[in-house]
C-alpha positions in Angstrom: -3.4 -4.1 32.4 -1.1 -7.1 32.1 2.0 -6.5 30.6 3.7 -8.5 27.5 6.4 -8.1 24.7 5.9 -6.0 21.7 7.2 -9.2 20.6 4.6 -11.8 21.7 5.8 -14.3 24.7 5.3 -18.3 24.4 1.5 -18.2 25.4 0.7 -15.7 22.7 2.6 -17.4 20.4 0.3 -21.0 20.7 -2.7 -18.6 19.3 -2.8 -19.7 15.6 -4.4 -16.6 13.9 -3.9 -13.4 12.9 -6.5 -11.0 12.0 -5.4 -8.4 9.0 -7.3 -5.8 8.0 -6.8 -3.5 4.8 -9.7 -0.3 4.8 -10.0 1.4 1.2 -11.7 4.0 0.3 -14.7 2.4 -1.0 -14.2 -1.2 0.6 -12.7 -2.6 3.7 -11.0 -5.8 3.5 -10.4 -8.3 6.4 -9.8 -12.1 6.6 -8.1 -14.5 9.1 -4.9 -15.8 8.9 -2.9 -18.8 10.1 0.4 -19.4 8.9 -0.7 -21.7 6.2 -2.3 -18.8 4.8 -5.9 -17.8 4.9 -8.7 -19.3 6.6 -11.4 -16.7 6.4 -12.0 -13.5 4.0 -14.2 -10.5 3.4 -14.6 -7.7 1.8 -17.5 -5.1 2.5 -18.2 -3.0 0.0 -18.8 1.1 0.8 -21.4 2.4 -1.4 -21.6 6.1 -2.5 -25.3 6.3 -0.3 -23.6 4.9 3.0 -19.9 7.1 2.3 -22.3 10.5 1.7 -23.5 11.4 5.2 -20.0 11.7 6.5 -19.9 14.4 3.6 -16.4 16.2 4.3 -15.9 15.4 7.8 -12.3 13.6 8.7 -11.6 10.0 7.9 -11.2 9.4 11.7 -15.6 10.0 11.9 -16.1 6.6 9.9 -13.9 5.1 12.3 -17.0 3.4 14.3 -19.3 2.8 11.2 -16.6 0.4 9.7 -15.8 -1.1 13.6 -19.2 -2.4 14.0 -19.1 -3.4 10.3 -16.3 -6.1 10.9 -17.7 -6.8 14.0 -20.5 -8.2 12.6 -19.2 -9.9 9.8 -16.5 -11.5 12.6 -19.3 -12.4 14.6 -21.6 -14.4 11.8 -18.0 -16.0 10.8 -17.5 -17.6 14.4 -14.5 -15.4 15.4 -13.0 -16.4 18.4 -10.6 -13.6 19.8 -8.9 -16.1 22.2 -7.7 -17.8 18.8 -6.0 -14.5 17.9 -2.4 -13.5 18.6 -2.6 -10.2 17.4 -3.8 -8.1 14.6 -2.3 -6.4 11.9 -3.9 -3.0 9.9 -2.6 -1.6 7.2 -0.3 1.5 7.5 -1.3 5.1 6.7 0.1 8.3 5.9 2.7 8.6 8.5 6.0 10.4 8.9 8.4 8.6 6.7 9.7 5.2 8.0 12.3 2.4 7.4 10.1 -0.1 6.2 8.6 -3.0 8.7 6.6 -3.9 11.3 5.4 -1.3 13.4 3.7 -1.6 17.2 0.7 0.7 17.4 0.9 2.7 20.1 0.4 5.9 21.4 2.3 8.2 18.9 1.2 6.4 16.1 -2.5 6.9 16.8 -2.1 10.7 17.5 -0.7 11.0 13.8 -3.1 9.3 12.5 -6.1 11.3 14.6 -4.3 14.6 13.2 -4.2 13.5 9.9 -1.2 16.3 9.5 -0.1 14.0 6.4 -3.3 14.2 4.4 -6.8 12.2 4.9 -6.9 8.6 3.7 -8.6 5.1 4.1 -5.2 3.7 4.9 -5.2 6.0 7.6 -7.8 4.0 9.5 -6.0 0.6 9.1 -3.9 1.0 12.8 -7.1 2.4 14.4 -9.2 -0.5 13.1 -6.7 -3.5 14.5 -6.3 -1.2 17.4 -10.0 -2.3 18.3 -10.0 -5.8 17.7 -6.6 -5.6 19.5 -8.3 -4.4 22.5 -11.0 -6.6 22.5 -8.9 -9.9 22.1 -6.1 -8.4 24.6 -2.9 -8.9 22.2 -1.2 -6.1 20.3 -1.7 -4.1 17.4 1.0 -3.9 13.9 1.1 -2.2 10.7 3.5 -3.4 8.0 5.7 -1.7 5.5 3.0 1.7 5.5 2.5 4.0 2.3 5.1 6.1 3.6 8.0 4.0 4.1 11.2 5.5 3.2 14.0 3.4 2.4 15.2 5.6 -0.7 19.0 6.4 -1.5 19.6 10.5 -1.1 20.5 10.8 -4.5 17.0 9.9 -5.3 15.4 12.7 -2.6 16.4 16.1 -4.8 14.1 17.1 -7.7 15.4 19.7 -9.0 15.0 22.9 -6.7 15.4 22.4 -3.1 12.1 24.3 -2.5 10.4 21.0 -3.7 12.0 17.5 -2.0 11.0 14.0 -3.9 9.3 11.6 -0.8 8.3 8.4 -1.1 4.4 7.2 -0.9 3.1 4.0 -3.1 2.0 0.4 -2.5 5.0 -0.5 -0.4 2.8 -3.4 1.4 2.0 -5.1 -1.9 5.7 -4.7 -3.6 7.7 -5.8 -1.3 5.7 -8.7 -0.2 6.2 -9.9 -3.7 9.7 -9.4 -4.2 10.1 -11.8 -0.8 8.0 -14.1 -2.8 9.6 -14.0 -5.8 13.3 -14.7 -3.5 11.6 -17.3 -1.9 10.7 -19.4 -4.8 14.6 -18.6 -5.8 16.0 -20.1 -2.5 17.6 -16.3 -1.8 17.5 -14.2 0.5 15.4 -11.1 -0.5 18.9 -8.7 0.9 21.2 -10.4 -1.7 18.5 -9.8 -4.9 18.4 -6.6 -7.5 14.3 -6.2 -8.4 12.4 -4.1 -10.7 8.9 -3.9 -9.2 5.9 -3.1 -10.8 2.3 -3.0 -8.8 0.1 -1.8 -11.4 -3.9 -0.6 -9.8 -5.8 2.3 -9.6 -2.8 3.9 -8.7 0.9 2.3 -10.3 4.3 2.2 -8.6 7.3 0.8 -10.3 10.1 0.8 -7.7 14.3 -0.7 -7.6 15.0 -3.0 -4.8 18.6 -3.7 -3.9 19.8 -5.4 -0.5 16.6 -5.7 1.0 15.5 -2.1 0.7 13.4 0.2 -1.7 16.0 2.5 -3.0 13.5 4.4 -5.6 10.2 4.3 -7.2 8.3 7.2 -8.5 5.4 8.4 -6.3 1.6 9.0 -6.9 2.5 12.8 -8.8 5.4 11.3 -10.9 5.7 8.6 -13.3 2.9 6.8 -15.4 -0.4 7.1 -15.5 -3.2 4.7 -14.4 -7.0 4.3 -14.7 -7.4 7.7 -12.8 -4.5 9.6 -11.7 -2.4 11.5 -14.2 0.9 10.9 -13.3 3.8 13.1 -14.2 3.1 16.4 -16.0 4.4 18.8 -17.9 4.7 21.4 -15.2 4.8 24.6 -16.7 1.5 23.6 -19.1 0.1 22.5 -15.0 1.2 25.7 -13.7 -1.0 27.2 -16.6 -3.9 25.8 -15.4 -3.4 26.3 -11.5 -3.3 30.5 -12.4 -5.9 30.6 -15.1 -9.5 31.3 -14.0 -10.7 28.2 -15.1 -10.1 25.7 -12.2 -10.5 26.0 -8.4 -7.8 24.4 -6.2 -9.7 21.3 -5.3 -11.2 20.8 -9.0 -7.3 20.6 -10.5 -6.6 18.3 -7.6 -9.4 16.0 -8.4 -8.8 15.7 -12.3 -5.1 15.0 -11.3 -6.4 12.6 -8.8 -9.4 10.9 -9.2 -10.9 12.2 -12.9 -7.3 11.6 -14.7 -5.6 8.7 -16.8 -8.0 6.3 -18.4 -10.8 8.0 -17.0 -9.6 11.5 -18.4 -9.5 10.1 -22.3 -12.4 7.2 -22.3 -14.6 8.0 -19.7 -14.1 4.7 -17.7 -11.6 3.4 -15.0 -12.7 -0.4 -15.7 -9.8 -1.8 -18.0 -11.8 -4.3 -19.4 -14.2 -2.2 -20.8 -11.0 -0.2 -22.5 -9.8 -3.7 -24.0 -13.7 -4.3 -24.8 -13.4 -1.4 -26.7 -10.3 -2.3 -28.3 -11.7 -5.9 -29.8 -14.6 -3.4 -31.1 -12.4 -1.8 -33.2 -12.1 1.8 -31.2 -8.5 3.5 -32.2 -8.9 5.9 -29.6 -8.9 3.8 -26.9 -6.2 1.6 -28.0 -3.7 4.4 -28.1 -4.7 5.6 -24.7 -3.9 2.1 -23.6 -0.8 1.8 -25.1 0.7 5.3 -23.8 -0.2 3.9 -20.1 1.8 0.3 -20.8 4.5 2.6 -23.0 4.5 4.6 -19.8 4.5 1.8 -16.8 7.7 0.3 -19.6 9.3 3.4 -19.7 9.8 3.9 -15.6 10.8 -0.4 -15.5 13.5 1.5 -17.9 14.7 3.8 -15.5 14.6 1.9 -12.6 16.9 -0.5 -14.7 19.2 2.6 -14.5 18.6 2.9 -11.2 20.1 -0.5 -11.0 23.1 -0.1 -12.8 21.6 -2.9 -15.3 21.8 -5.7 -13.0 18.4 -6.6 -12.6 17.6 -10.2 -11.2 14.3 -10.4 -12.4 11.4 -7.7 -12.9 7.7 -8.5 -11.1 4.4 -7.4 -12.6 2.0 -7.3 -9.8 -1.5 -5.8 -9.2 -4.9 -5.7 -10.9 -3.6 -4.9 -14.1 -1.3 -7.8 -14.1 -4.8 -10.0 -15.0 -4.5 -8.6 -18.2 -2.8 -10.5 -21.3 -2.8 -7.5 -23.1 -0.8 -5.4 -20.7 1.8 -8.4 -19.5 2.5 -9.3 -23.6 3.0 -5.5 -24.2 5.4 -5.2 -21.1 7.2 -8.6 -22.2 8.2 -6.8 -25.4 9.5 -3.7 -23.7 11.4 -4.8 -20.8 12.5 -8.7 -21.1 16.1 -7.3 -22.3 15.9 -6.2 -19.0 15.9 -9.4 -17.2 13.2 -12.2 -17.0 9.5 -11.4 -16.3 7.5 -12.8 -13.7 4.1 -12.1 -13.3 1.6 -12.1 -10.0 -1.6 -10.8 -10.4 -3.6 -9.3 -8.5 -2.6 -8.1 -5.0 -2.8 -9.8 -1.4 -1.7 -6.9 1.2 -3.9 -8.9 3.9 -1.6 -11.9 3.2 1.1 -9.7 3.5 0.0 -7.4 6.2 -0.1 -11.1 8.3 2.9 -12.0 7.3 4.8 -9.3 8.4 3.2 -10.1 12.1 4.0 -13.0 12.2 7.6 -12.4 11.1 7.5 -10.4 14.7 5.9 -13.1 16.6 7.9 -16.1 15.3 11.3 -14.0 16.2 12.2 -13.3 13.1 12.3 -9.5 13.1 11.7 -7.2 16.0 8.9 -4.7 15.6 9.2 -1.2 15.4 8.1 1.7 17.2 6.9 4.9 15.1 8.9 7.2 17.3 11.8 6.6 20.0 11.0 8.8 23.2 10.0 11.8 21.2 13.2 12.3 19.2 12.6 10.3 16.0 12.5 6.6 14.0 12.8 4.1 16.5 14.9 0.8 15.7 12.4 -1.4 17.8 9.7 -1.4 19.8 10.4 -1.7 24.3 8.6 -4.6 25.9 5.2 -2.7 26.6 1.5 -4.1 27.2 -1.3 -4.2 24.8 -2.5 -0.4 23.9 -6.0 0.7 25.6 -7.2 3.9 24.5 -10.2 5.8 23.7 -10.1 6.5 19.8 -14.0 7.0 19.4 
């Protein structure tokens, strides 16, 4: 095994790519990136047929269908591993980190393999870039994973200390825009105050202050989306967890999965809602307005959060496309501070750029856990992982 820096050395460093790879649950994105930006994406879509005969097995077991997958979509692209100075997945459900850029290595992928967090696409991201890690003989990162904690402790308690608040949401997506947005200000992102909002199937609206996090609500709390509730009244929930008329995993489903949009109009597709509101339907132009209303109302609190002094507040995500949803939010929250918009989302540009933060010396990687005993502040000069993670 020849042995290198977590932190790539010189001859690692004249490899111009990095390949980023971002699995969902029903599509798995990959592309290649230089520093420029991208040279080469692709997204493979996962069909209900093909996701079926893994039934309920653990996401680990589709670990090798979506391998060969990229693999051969890499292969018909001309990939050249040698042109490759590392590769970047995107981050699971892990133990909650400080936000950055973490090595892959051994502790990570047992956590992942035991799942002891919950099962998820995202989970497969550092096994994935594991692989093509291997193969091209450089190292292995996740950036800024769904469970990166970076909140203030006032923010942790929710009520009743049988129950803690923890952190999970697009952290990849939200912070990579609110380093944009500083960046087009000619600031450093530590020195701005940011109300973030990354509005897709699932929406987080979370403060930033100094470079960190400090709050957001999580995928139980906050507003709901085209199929996740959000927050609910609890005692009208814990109705319907006792009564006889839902099992366990059907209340779990319509909370996530069958709730928001989907729960009221029978579709997740927002167009199709705004179709129906040119068409004259009152019904679903209410249901749309209590989800902006919502998605307005936590911008509010994170203003609080914020002690008012808010640089700017970022719309961000699918939703952002819509006209509809950025004019409604522009009327609730431009008091606030001035609106910028960036639709759509571009985790693969940001998983890469968080790598190459690491290999251009800009930030040290991180390792998942410091010789057993907890969040490591970097990663130790190590070689490339090789394990077996059929």
């Amino acid at each position: 095994m020849t042995h290198q820096n977590a932190t790539a050395g010189p001859a690692q460093r004249l490899r111009s790519q990095v390949l980023a790879i971002n699995p969902g649950s029903t599509s798995t994105k990959f592309g290649l990136y230089t520093r420029q930006g991208a040279e080469w994406v692709r997204t493979i879509r996962h069909g209900d047929e093909e996701l079926s005969r893994f039934g309920g097995r653990p996401m680990i077991a589709r670990l090798a269908y979506r391998t060969e997958m990229i693999a051969e979509a890499l292969e018909h692209s001309g990939y050249r591993p040698e042109e490759v100075a590392a590769v970047a997945g995107r981050g699971g459900l892990l133990p909650p980190v400080t936000c950055g850029t973490y090595l892959v290595d051994e502790a990570m992928v047992e956590e992942l393999r035991l799942a002891r967090r919950g099962e998820h696409a995202s989970n497969l991201g550092a096994l994935l870039a594991l692989k093509f890690a291997q193969a091209a003989g450089v190292n292995a990162y996740i950036v800024d994973p769904v469970t990166a904690d970076e909140w203030q402790p006032c923010a942790r308690l929710s009520g009743t200390p049988l129950i803690e608040r923890s952190p999970i949401g697009h952290v990849l997506n939200t912070r990579a825009v609110a380093r944009r947005y500083a960046k087009e200000q000619s600031r450093p992102y530590e020195t701005m105050r940011l109300i973030v909002a990354h509005m897709g199937s699932g929406i987080t609206v979370s403060a930033h202050r100094e470079g960190r996090q400090i709050d957001s609500n999580t995928i139980e709390e906050g507003p709901f989306g085209p199929d996740r509730t959000g927050g609910l009244p609890v005692r009208a929930l814990i109705k319907l967890c006792y009564g006889d008329r839902f099992a366990q995993k059907e209340i779990d489903h319509k909370v996530f999965g069958d709730g928001g949009l989907y729960a009221y109009l029978g579709t997740r597709d927002l167009e199709e809602v705004e179709r129906r509101i040119g068409a004259g339907d009152q019904q679903a132009a209410l249901v749309f307005d209590a989800m902006v209303y919502q998605i307005a109302k936590e911008a509010g609190a994170m203003a609080a959060v914020l002690e008012g002094k808010v640089d700017a507040v970022l719309l961000t995500g699918g939703m952002a496309h819509s006209e509809r949803v950025v004019q409604r939010l522009r009327a609730h929250l431009e008091w606030i501070a001035p609106i910028r918009v960036y639709s759509g989302e571009d985790e693969l540009q940001a998983l890469a750029e968080g790598v190459f933060r690491v290999l251009d010396g800009e930030e040290e990687a991180k390792r998942l856990w410091e010789e057993g005993r907890g969040p490591a502040k970097s990663a130790t000069p190590r070689a490339p992982l090789v394990l077996g993670i059929e």
